[in-house]
C-alpha positions as CSV (number, residue, x, y, z in Angstrom):
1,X,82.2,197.1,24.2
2,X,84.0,197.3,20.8
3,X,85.1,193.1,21.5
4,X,81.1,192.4,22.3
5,X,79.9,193.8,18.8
6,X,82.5,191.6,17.3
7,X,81.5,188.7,19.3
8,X,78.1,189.0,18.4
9,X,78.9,189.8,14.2
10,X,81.1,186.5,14.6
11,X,78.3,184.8,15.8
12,X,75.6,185.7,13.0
13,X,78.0,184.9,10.2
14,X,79.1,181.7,11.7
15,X,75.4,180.7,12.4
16,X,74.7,181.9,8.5
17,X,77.9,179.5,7.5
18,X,76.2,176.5,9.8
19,X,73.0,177.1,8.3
20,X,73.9,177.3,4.8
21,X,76.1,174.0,5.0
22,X,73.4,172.2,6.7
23,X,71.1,173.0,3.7
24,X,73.8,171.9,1.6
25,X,74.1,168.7,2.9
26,X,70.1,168.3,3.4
27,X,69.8,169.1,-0.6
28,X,72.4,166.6,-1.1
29,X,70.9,163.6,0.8
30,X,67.7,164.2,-0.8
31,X,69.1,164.5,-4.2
32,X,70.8,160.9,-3.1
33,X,67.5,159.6,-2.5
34,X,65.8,160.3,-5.6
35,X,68.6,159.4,-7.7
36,X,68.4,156.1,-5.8
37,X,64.4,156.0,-6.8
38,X,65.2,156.3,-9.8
39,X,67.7,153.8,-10.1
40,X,65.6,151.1,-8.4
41,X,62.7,151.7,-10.7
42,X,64.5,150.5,-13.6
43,X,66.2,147.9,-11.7
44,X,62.4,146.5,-10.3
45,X,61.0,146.7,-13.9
46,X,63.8,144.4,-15.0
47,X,63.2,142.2,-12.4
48,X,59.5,141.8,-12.7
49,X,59.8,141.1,-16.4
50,X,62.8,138.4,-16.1
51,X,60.2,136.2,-13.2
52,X,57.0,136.6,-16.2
53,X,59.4,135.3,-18.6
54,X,60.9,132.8,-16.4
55,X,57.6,131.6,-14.1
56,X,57.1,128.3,-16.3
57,X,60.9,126.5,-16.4
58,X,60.9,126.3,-13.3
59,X,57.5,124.3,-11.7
60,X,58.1,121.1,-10.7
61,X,55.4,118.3,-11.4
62,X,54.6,115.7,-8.8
């Protein structure tokens, strides 16, 4: 009986553990993805402004 309780304390704390690094890893990923959002907002600006400064060298004339 004493060996079930155990069992089933092992259980709860190892599904607590589980549980705790799965919202670990889900906070990270997310916190990935906005960094990367933030990154590529720059990087699209930059972009953008280097084909409106460079949209008439390069038109060929028939």
């Amino acid at each position: 009986m004493l060996a079930k309780l155990f069992g089933i304390a092992l259980l709860v704390v190892g599904g607590f553990v589980a549980f705790c690094l799965l919202m670990a890893l889900i906070g990270t990923i997310f916190s990935i993805l906005i960094f990367a959002l933030k990154v590529a907002v720059p990087v699209v600006l930059v972009y953008l402004g280097y084909r409106l400064i460079t949209r008439d060298r390069h038109q060929v004339t028939y």
